[in-house]
N, CA, C and O of each residue as an XYZ file, in Angstrom:
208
protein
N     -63.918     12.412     54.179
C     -63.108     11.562     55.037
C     -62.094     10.838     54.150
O     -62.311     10.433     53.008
N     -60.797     10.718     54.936
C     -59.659     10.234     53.857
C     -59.593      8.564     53.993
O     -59.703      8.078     55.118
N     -59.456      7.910     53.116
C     -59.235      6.594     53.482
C     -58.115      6.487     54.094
O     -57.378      7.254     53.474
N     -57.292      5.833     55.246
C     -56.064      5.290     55.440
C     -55.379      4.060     55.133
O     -55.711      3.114     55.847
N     -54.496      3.828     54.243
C     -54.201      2.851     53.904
C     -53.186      1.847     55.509
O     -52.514      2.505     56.303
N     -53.302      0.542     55.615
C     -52.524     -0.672     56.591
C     -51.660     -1.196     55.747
O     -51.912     -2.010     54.858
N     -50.286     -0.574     56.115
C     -49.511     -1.615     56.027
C     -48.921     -2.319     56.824
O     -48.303     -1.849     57.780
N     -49.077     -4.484     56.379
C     -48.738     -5.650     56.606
C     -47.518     -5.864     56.656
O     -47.278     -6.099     55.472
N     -46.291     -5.974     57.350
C     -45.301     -6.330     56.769
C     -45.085     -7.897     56.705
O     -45.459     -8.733     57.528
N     -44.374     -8.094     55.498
C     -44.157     -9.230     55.148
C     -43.373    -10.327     55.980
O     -42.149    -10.230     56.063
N     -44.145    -11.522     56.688
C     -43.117    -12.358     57.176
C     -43.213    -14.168     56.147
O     -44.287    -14.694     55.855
N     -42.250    -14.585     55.903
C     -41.981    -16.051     55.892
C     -42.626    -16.846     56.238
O     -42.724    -17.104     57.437
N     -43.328    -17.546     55.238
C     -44.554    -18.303     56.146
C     -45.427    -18.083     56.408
O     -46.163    -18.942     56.893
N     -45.784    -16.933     56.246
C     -46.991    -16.321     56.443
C     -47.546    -16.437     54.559
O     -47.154    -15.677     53.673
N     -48.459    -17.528     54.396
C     -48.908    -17.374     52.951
C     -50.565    -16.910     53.155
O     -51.241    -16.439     52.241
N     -50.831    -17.039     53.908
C     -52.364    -16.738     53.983
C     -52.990    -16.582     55.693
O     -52.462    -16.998     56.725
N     -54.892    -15.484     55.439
C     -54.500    -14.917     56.457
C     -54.642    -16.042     57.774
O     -54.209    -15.924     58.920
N     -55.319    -17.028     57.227
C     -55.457    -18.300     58.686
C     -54.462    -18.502     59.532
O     -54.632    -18.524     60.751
N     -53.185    -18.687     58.882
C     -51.454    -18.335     59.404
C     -51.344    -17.457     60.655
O     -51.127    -17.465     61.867
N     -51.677    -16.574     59.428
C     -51.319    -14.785     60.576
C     -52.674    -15.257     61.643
O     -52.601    -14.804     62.786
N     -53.393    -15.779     61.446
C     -54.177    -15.561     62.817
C     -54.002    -16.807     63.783
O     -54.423    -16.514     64.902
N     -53.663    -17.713     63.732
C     -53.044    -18.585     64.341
C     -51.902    -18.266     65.150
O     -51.825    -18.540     66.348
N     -50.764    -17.517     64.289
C     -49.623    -16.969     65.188
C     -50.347    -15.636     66.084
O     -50.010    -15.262     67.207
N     -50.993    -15.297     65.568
C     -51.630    -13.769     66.518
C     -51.949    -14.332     67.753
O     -51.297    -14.047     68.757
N     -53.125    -15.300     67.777
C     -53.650    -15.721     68.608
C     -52.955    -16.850     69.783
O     -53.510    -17.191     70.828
N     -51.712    -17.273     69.337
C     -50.803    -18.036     69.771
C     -49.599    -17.981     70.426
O     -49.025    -18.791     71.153
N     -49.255    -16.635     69.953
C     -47.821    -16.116     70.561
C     -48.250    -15.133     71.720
O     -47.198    -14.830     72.282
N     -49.104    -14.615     72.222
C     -48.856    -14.064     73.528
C     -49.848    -15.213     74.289
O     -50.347    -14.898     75.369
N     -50.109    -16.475     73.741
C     -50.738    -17.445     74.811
C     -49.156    -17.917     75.283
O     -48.731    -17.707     76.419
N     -48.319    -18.628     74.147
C     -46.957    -19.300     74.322
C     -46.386    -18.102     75.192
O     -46.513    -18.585     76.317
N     -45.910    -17.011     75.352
C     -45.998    -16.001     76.145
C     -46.148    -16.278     77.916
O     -45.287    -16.493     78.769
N     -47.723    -16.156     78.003
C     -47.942    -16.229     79.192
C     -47.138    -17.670     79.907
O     -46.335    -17.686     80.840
N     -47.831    -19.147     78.871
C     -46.962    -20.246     79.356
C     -45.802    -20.219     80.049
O     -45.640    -20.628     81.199
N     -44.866    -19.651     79.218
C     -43.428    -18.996     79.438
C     -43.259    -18.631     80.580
O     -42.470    -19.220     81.318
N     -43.849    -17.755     80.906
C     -43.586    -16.567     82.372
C     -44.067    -18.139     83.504
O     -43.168    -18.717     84.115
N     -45.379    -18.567     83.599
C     -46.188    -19.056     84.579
C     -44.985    -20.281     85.178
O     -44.711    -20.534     86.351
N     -44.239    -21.089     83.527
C     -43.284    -22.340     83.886
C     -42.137    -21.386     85.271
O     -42.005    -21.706     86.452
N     -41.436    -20.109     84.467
C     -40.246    -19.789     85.124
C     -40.652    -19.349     86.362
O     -39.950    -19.306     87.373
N     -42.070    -18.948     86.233
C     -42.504    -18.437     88.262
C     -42.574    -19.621     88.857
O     -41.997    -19.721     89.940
N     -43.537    -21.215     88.118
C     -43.597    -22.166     89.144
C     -41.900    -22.772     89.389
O     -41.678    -23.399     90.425
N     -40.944    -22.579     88.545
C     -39.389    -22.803     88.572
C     -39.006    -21.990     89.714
O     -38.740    -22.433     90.831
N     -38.997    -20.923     89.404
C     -38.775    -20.264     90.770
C     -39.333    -20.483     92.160
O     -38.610    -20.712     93.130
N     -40.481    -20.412     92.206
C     -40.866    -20.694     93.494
C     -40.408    -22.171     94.536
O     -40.273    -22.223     95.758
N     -40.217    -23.504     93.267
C     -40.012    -25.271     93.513
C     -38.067    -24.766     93.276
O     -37.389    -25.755     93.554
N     -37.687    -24.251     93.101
C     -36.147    -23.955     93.556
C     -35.541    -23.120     93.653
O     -34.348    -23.365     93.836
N     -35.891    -21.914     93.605
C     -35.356    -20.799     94.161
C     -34.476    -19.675     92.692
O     -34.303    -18.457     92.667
N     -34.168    -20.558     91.841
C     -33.986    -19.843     90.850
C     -34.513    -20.512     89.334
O     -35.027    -21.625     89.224
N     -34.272    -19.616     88.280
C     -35.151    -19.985     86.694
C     -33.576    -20.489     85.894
O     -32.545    -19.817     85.865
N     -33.734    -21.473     85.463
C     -32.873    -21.992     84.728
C     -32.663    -20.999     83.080
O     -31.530    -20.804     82.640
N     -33.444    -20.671     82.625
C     -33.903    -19.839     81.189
C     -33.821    -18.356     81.747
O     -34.674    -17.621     82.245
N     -32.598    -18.209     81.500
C     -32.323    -16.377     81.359
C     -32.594    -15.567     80.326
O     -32.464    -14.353     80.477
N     -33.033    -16.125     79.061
C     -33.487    -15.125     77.732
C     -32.145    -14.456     77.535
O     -31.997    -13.619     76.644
C-alpha cells in the first residue's frame, strides 16, 4: 500500500493547528448566520440590503 502524501496550503495567520481549527469550525457556522439574517431581511421587508 502506497502512502499518500496532504498537501496544506499555506494561509496568513494560520501559525498553528488550533487556528486552522477554529476557522474550520467557524466559517461555515458565520456562513449559515449570513444566509438566516438576509432570509429574516427578506421576509420583515421584502428585499436583502447585502448583495455580495
Amino acid at each position: 500500500m502506497a502512502l499518500q502524501e496532504i498537501n496544506v496550503p499555506h494561509k496568513e495567520g494560520w501559525t498553528d493547528v488550533e487556528k486552522a481549527l477554529v476557522e474550520y469550525h467557524d466559517g461555515p457556522e458565520q456562513g449559515w448566520n449570513l444566509m438566516f439574517r438576509g432570509l429574516k431581511e427578506l421576509l420583515e421587508t421584502g428585499e436583502i440590503s447585502y448583495k455580495g
